[in-house]
C-alpha positions as CSV (number, residue, x, y, z in Angstrom):
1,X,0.0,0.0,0.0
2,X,1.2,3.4,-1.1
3,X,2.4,5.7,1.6
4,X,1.5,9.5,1.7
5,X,4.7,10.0,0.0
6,X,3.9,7.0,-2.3
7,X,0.6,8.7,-3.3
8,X,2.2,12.0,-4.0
9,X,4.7,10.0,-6.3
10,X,2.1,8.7,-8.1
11,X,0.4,12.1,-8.4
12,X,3.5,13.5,-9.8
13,X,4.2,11.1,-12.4
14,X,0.7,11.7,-13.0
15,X,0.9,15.1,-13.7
16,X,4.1,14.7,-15.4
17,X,2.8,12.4,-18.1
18,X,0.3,15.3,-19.0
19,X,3.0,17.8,-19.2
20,X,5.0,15.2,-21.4
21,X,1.6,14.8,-23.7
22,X,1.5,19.4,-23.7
23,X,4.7,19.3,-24.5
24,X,6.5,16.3,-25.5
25,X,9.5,16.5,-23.8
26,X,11.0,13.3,-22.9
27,X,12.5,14.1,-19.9
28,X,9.0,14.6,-18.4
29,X,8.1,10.8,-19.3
30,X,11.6,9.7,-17.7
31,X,10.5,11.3,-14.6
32,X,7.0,9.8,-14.7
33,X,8.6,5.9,-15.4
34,X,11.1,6.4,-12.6
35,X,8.4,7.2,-10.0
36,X,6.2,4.9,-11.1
37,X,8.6,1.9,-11.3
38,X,9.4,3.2,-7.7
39,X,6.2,2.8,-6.0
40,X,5.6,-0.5,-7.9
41,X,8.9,-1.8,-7.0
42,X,8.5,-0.5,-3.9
43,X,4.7,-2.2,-3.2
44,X,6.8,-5.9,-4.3
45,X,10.1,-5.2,-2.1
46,X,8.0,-4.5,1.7
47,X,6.2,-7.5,0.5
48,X,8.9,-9.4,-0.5
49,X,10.6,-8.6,3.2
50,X,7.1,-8.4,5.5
51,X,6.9,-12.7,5.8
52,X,10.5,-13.0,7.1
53,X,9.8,-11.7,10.1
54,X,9.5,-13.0,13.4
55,X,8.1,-11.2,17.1
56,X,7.9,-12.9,20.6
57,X,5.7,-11.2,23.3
58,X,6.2,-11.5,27.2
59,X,3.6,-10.3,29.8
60,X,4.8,-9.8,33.2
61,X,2.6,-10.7,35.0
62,X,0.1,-12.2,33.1
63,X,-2.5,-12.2,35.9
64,X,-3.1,-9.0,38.4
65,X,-5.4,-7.1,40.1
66,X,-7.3,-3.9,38.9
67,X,-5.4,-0.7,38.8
68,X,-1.9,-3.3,39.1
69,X,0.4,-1.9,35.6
70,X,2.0,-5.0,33.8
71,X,4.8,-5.0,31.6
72,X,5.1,-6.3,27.9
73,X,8.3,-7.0,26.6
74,X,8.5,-7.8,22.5
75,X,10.9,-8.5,20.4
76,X,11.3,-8.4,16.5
77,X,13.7,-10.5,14.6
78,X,14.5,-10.5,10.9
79,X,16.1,-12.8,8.5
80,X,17.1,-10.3,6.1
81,X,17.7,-6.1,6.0
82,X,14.2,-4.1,6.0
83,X,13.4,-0.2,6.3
84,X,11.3,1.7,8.0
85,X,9.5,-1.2,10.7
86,X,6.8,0.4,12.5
87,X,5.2,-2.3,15.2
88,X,1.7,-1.5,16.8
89,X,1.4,-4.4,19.9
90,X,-2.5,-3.8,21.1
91,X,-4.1,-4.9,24.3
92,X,-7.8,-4.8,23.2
93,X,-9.9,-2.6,24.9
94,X,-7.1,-0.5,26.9
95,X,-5.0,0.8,24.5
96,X,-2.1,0.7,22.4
97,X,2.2,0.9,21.9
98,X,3.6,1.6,18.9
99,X,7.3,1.4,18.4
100,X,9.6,2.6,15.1
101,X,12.8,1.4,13.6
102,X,14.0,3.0,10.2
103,X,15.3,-0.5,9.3
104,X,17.1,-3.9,10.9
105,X,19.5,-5.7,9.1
106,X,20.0,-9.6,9.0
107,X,19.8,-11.2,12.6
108,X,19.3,-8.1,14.4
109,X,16.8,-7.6,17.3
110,X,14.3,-5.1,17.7
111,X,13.2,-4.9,21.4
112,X,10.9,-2.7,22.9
113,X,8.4,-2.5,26.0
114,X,5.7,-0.9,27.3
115,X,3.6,-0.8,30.4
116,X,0.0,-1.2,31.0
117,X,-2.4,0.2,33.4
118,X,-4.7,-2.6,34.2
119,X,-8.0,-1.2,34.5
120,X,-10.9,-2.3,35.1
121,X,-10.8,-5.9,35.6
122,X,-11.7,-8.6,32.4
123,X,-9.9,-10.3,30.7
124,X,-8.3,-8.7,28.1
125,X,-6.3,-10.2,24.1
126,X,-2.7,-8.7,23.5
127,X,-1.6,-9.1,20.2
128,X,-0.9,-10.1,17.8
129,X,0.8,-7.2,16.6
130,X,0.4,-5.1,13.7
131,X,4.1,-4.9,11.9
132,X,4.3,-2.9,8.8
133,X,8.0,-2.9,6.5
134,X,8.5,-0.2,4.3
135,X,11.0,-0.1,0.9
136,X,14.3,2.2,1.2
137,X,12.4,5.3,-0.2
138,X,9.5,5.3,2.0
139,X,6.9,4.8,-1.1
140,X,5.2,1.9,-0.6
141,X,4.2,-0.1,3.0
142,X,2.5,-3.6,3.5
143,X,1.2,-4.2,6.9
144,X,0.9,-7.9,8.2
145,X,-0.1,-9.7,11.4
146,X,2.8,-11.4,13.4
147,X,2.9,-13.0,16.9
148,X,0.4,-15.0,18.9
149,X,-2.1,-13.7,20.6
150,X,-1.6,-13.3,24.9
151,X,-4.3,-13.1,27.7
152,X,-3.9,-10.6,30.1
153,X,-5.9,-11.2,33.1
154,X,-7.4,-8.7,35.5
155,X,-8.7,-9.0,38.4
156,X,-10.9,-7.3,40.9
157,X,-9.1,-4.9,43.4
158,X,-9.3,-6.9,47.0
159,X,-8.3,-5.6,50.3
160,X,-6.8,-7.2,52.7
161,X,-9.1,-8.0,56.0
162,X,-8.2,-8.5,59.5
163,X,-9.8,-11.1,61.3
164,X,-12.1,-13.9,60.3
165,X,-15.2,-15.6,61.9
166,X,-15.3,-18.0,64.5
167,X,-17.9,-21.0,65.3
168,X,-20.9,-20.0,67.3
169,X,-20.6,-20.9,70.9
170,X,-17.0,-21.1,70.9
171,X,-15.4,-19.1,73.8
172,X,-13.5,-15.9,72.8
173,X,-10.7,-15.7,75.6
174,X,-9.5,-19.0,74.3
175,X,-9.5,-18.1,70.2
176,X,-5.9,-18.5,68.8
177,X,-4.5,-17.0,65.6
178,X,-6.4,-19.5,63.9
179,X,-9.8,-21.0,64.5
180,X,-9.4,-23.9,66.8
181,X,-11.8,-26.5,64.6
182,X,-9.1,-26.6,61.4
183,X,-7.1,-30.0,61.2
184,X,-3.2,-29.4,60.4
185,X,-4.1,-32.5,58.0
186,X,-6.5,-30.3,55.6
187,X,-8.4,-33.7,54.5
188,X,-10.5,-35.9,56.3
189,X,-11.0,-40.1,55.8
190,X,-14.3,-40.9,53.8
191,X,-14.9,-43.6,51.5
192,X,-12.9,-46.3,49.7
193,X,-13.8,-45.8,45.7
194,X,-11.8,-48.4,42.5
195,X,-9.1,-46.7,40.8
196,X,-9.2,-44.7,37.9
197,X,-6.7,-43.5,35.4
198,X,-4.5,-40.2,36.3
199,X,-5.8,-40.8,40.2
200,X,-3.0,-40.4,42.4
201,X,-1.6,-43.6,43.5
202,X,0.1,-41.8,47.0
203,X,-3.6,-42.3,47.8
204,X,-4.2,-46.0,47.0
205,X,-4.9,-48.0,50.2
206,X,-2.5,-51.3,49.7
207,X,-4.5,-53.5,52.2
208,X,-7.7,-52.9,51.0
209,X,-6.3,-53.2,47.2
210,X,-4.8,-56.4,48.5
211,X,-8.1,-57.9,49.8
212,X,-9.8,-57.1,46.8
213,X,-7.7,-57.6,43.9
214,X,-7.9,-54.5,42.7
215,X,-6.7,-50.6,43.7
216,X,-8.6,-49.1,46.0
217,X,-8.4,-45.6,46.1
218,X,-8.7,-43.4,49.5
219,X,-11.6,-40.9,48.6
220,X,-11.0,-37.8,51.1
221,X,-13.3,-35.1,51.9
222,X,-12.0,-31.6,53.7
223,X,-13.2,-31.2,57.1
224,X,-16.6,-30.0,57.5
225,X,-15.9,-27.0,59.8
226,X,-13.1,-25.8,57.5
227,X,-15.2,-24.9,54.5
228,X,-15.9,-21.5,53.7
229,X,-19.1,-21.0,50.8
230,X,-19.1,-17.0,49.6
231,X,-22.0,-16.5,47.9
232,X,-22.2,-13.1,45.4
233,X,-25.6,-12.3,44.6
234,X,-25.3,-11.7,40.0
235,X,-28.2,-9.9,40.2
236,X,-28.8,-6.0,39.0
237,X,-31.6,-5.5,41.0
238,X,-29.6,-4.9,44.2
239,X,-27.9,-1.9,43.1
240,X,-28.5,1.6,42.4
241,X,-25.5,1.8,40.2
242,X,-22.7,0.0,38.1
243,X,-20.0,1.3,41.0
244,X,-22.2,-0.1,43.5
245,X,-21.9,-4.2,41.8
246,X,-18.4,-3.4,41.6
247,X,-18.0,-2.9,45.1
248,X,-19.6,-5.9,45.6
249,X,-17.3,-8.2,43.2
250,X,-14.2,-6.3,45.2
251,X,-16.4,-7.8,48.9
252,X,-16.2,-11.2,46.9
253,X,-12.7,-11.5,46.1
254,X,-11.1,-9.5,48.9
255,X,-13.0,-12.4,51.0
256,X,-12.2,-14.9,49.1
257,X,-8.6,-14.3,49.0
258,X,-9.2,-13.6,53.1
259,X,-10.2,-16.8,54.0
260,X,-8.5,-19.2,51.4
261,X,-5.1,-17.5,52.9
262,X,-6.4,-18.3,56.7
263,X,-6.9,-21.6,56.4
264,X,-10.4,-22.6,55.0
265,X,-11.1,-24.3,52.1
266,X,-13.9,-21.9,50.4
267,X,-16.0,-21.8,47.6
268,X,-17.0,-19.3,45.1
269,X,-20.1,-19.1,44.0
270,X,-21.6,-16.2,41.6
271,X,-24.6,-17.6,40.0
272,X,-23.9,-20.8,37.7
273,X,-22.8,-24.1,38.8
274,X,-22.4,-25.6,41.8
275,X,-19.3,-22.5,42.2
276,X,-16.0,-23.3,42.2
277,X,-13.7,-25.4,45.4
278,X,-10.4,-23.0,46.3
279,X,-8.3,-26.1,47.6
280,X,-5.3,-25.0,45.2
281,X,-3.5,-22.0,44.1
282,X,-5.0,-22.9,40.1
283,X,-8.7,-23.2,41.6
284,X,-8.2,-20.0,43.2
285,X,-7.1,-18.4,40.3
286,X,-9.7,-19.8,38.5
287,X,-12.3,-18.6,41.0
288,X,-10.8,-15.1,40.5
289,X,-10.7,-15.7,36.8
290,X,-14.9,-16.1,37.1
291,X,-15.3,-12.6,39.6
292,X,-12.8,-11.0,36.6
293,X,-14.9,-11.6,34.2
294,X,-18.7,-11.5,35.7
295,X,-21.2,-8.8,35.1
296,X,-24.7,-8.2,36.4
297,X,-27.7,-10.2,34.9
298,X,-31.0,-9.3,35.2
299,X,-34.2,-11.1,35.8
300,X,-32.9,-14.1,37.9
301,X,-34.7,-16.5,40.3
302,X,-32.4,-16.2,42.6
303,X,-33.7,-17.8,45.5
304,X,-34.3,-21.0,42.9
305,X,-30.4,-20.9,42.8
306,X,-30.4,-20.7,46.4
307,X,-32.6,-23.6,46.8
308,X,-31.2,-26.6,44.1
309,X,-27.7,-25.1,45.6
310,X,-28.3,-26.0,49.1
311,X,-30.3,-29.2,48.1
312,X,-26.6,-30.2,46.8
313,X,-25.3,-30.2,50.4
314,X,-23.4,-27.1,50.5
315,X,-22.5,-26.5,54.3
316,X,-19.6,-25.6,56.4
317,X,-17.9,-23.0,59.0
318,X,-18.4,-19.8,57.2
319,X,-21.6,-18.2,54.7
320,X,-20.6,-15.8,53.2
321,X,-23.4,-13.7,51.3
322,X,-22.5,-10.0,49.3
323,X,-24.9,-8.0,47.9
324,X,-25.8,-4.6,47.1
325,X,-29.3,-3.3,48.6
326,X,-30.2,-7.0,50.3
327,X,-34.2,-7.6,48.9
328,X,-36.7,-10.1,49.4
329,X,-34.6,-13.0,47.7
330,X,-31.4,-11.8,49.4
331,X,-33.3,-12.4,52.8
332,X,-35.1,-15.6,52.1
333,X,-32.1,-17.3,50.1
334,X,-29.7,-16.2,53.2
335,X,-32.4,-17.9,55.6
336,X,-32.0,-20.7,53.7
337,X,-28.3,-21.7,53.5
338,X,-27.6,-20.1,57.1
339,X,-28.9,-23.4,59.0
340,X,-25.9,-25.1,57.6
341,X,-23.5,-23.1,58.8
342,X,-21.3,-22.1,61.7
343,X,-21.3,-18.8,61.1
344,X,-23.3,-16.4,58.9
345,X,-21.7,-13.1,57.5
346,X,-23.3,-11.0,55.0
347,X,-21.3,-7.5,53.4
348,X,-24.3,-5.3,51.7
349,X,-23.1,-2.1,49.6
350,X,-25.7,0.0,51.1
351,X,-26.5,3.6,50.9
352,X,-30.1,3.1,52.5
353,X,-31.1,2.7,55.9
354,X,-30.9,-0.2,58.2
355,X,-34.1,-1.4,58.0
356,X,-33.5,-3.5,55.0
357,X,-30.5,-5.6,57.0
358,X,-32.0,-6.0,60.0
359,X,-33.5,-9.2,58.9
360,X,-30.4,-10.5,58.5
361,X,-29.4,-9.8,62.1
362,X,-32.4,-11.4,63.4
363,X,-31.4,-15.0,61.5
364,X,-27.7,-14.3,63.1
365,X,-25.7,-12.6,60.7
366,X,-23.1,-10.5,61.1
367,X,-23.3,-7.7,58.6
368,X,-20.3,-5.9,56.8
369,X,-21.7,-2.8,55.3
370,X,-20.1,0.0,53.3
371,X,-21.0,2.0,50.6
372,X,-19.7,2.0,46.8
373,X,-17.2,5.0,47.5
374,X,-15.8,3.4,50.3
375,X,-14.1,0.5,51.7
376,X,-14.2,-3.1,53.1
377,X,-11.4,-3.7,55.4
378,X,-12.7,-1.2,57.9
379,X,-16.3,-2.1,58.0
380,X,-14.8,-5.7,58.1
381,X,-12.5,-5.1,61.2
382,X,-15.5,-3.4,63.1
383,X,-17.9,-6.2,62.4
384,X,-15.7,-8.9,63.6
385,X,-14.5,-6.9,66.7
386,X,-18.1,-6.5,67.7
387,X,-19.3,-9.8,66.5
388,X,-19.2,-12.8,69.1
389,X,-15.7,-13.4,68.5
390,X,-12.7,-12.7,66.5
391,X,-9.8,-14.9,65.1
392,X,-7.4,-12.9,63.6
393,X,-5.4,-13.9,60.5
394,X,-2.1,-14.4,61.7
């Protein structure tokens, strides 16, 4: 493709070939061919150079938390001399770096890097990049596509919270930096099941195997206390604005993140599924992964979710419900999952009064409440120090 100088070569061997028809001097044809032969030769030669190109891309890191800056290194390598590179690396949907070279010979490196202000969270594509070679007299440029395309993955903000709930009933002057009903082993002794391929054979039991003829594999289940289930509420309805749902994603993951770090074995729930189990560092960034990328939906039975949730025998130490403005649904769906658990803690993004939590209050919850400017790890210190006991986090 013709550059602007390209298109004013053209337009002057244009206008000299009508100057060469006036008048008939030959000279003024010479001049036309020569430019002409130039943009066309130089159309074939970026071309001819574009394909032996290669580019690498590194994100560091490749998975951070809103308003965290990243850093993308890329490199360009060619297999033989080019002019006037110009690379444009995108991250789709937050903006661009573009980066100029007026040419690399054989085996030379371009390098070049950029920073990224992650913001908001989603995930977002990097790349590929858009690498356009020029000829040696600037006329002609052809633009290609090199590189694979990176994820970058953002997610929410969190904060970091100070203390975490205890058991009902359990006496405060004897609470410990950790809650006293966690077992240093993590899993518990349930069932016997047969092997099957890609189990881990560190957990076959040898007797039983023996007995039977066949492996026998240890099925283990966490300890009932030690499970945490965070519940974020999808739904629009709760919330006067977009700020105030994001407030609420920030409550879900700065919890999340909370209590996975002090010991329990939570899970994520936010709307689909039976949520996700954070017993590894890859299922806790996958849980994250899911509050990166959720947005509000409208017109949901929520409490129905509630209901065929609990029926699958989600219970444990912790509830954990976050919501905007709690409703009707908010209150009967926390009703129904707090009778399986020790303790009950609902964070509301609240503007209003305090009629519309005192429900929960009555059922035993402890309520977190801030507003959408504000923040969680205060209003999450002060409901634990007043609550019936604290833990800290160690």
């Amino acid at each position: 493709m013709p550059t602007s100088r390209g298109w004013a070569a053209i337009g002057a061997a244009a206008a000299l070939a009508i100057l060469w028809v006036v008048f008939g001097e030959d000279l003024l044809l010479a001049l036309a061919a020569f430019l002409s032969v130039g943009v066309i030769g130089g159309s074939l030669y970026s071309r001819f150079a574009a394909p032996r190109l290669a580019l690498g891309r590194a994100i560091n890191p490749q998975q951070l938390h809103d308003g965290e800056r990243a850093i993308v290194d890329i490199e360009l390598t060619s297999r033989r001399k080019v002019f006037r590179v110009e690379v444009e690396d995108r991250v789709h949907g937050l903006g661009s770096a573009t980066f100029v070279a007026d040419r690399i010979s054989d085996g030379d490196r371009m390098a070049g890097r950029y920073e990224v202000l992650c913001r908001p969270r989603g995930v977002y594509k990097v790349g590929p990049a858009r690498v356009s070679v020029g000829d040696p007299l600037g006329f002609s440029q052809a633009t290609f596509l090199f590189g694979s395309a990176n994820r970058l993955v953002v997610f929410p903000r969190v904060e970091d919270l100070e203390g975490v709930p205890t058991g009902r009933g359990q006496d405060q002057t004897i609470n410990t930096s950790r809650a006293s009903f966690w077992h240093s082993g993590g899993e518990d002794f349930f069932t016997l099941r047969e092997y099957h391929q890609g189990d881990d054979l560190r957990k076959v039991h040898w007797p039983s195997s023996a007995r039977r003829d066949e492996l026998m594999i240890k099925q283990l289940e966490m300890p009932w206390q030690s499970r945490a289930f965070i519940v974020l509420d999808p739904r629009v309805e709760p919330h006067a604005s977009g700020e105030s749902f994001e407030q609420a994603v920030r409550g879900a993951a700065s919890a999340l993140r909370h209590l996975y770090r002090a010991g329990y074995t939570p899970t994520m729930w936010a709307g689909t599924g039976n949520g996700t189990v954070v017993n590894s560092g890859e299922a806790y960034l996958a849980a994250m992964e899911e509050l990166a990328t959720i947005a509000p939906a409208r017109s949901l039975d929520f409490r129905h979710l509630i209901s065929r949730l609990r029926r699958s025998g989600m219970a444990g130490g912790v509830l954990v419900m976050v919501t905007g403005d709690p409703d009707d649904a908010d209150l009967s769906s926390f009703q129904l999952l707090s009778q399986d658990f020790y303790r009950t803690v609902v964070m509301s993004v609240s503007n209003g009064d305090d009629d519309s939590i005192l429900g929960f209050a009555r059922l035993g919850g402890l309520v977190v409440r801030t507003t959408p400017e504000s923040t969680w790890a205060d209003a999450w210190r002060n409901a634990m120090e007043h609550g019936w006991s604290i833990a800290s986090a160690g």
